[in-house]
C-alpha positions in Angstrom: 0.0 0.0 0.0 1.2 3.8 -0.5 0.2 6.6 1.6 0.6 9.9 1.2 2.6 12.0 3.4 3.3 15.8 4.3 6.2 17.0 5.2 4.8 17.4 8.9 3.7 14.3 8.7 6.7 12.5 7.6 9.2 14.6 10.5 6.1 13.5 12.8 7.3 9.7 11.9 10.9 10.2 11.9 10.4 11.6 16.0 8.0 8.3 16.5 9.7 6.1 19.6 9.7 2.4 19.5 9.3 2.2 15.7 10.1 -1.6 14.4 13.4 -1.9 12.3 11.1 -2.8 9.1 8.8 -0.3 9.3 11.9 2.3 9.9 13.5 1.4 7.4 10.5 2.3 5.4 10.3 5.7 6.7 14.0 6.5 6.3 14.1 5.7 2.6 10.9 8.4 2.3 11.8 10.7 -0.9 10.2 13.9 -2.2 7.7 12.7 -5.5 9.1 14.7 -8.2 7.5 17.9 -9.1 5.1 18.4 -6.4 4.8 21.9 -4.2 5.1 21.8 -1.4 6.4 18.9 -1.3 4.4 14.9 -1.0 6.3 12.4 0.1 5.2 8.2 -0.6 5.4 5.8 2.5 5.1 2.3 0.5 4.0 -0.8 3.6 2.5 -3.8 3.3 -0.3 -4.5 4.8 1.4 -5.7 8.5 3.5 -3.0 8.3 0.2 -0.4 8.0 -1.4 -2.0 10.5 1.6 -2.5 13.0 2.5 1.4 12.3 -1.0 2.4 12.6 -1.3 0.6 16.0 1.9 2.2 17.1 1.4 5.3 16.2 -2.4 5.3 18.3 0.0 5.5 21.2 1.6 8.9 20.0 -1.9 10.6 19.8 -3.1 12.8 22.5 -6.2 14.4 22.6 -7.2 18.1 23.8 -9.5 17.3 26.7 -11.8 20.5 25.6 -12.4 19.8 22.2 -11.7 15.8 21.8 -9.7 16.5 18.8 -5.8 15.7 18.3 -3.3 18.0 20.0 -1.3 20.5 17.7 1.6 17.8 18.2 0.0 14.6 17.6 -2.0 15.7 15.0 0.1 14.4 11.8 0.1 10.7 13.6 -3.8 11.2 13.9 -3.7 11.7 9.9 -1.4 9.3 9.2 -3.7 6.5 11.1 -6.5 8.3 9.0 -4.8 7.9 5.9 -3.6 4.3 6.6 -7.4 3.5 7.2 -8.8 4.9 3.6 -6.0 2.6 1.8 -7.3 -0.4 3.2 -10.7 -0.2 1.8 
């Protein structure tokens, strides 16, 4: 599967803790696509690795007790479980 990444979201993944080798290695070989501004970036997993990074990364969202919503710094993970979700249907 490929997802689609910001920039925020992609330095969001590269500060994630406890991060398995595979899916790191994934992450660290993230490029710029070609010709794009601002820039995208394409996170290619298979399907475990989604899942195992999107269960990780639920760990690494807080939530603004007022509003319910993702905090200003756990946002991009929010979006990146979000985005991991639409590719698997």
């Amino acid at each position: 599967m490929q997802i689609e990444l910001s920039q925020a979201m992609l330095e969001a993944l590269k500060r994630a803790k406890h991060v398995p080798p595979d899916v790191q290695r994934r992450i660290d070989g993230v490029t710029p696509e070609p010709g794009l501004t601002p820039p995208r970036y394409a996170l290619h997993l298979s399907d475990d690795e989604a899942i195992e990074l999107s269960e990780l990364l639920q760990w690494h969202v807080r939530t603004d007790p007022a509003t319910g919503r993702p905090t200003a710094d756990s946002a991009p993970y929010a979006e990146v479980i979000a985005r991991i979700a639409e590719s698997q249907f």
